[in-house]
N, C-alpha and C positions, 0 to 999 in steps of 0.2 A: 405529570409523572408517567412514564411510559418505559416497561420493560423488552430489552433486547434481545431475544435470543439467537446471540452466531452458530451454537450448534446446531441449528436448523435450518438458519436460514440461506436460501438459493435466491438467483435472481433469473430472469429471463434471457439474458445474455452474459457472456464472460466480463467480469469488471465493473457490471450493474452493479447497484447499493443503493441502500436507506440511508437517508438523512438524520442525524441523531441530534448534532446542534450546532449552531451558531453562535459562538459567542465573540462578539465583537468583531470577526471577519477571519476567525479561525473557525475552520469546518471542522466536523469528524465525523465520516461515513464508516458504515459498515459496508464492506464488498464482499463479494462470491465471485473467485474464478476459475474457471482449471484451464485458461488457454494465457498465453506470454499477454502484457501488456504493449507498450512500445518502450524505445528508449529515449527520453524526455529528461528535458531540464526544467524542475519548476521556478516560479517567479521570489519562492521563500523558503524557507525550509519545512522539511515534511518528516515528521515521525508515522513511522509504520510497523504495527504490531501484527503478529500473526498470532489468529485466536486458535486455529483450527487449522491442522494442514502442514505441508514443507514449502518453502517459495525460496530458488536460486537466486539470489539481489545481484544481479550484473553491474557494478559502476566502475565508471573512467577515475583515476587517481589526476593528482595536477599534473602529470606529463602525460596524460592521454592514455594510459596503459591501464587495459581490463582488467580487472580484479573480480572475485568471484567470491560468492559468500554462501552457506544454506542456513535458511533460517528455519528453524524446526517452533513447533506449535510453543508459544510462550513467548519467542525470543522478538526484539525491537529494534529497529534499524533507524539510523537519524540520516536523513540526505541535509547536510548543510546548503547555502545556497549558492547555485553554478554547479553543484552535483551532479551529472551526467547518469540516469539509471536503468535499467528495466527489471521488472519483478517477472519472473518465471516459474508459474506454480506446477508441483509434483504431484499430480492429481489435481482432486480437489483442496483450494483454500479458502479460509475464510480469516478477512483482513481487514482490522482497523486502521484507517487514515487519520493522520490530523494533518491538515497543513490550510494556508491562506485561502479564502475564500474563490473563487475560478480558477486555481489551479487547474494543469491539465492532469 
């Protein structure tokens, strides 16, 4: 048993994170960012929660056209799979992952 604190927690670089668990080859990190990630497709689908923070969620629709979203501290974003995205945080955030284990 092991408790997590996001209001606290930073990481040494933007997009660093702790390991929380593996279960059966779904991951779910905690991250710390305050700088853009890249825009990436994963190999599965990925839910991403913001515990802490704003984050702009940039993804491609199926004709290739940018859409743009702000996710405020609470709110959950689902990348289906071939989802196209970058996450761009407004300050500082702090953000849970889950998705397939090596994902980028």
């Amino acid at each position: 048993m092991k408790v997590f604190r996001s209001s606290t927690f930073t990481a040494d670089r933007p997009w660093g994170s702790v390991d929380i668990a593996n279960m059966g080859g779904v991951t779910t990190r905690l991250h710390w960012s305050d700088q853009p990630y890249k825009w990436h497709i994963n190999d599965g689908e990925e839910v991403f929660a913001v515990l802490a923070g704003r984050v702009e969620m940039r993804f491609r629709d199926n004709s290739g056209t940018e859409q743009r979203t702000l996710l405020e501290t609470g709110d959950v974003f689902f990348a289906s799979v071939g989802t196209e995205h970058v996450a761009i945080p407004v300050g500082e955030a702090r953000i849970l992952v889950v998705e397939r284990e090596g994902s980028i």
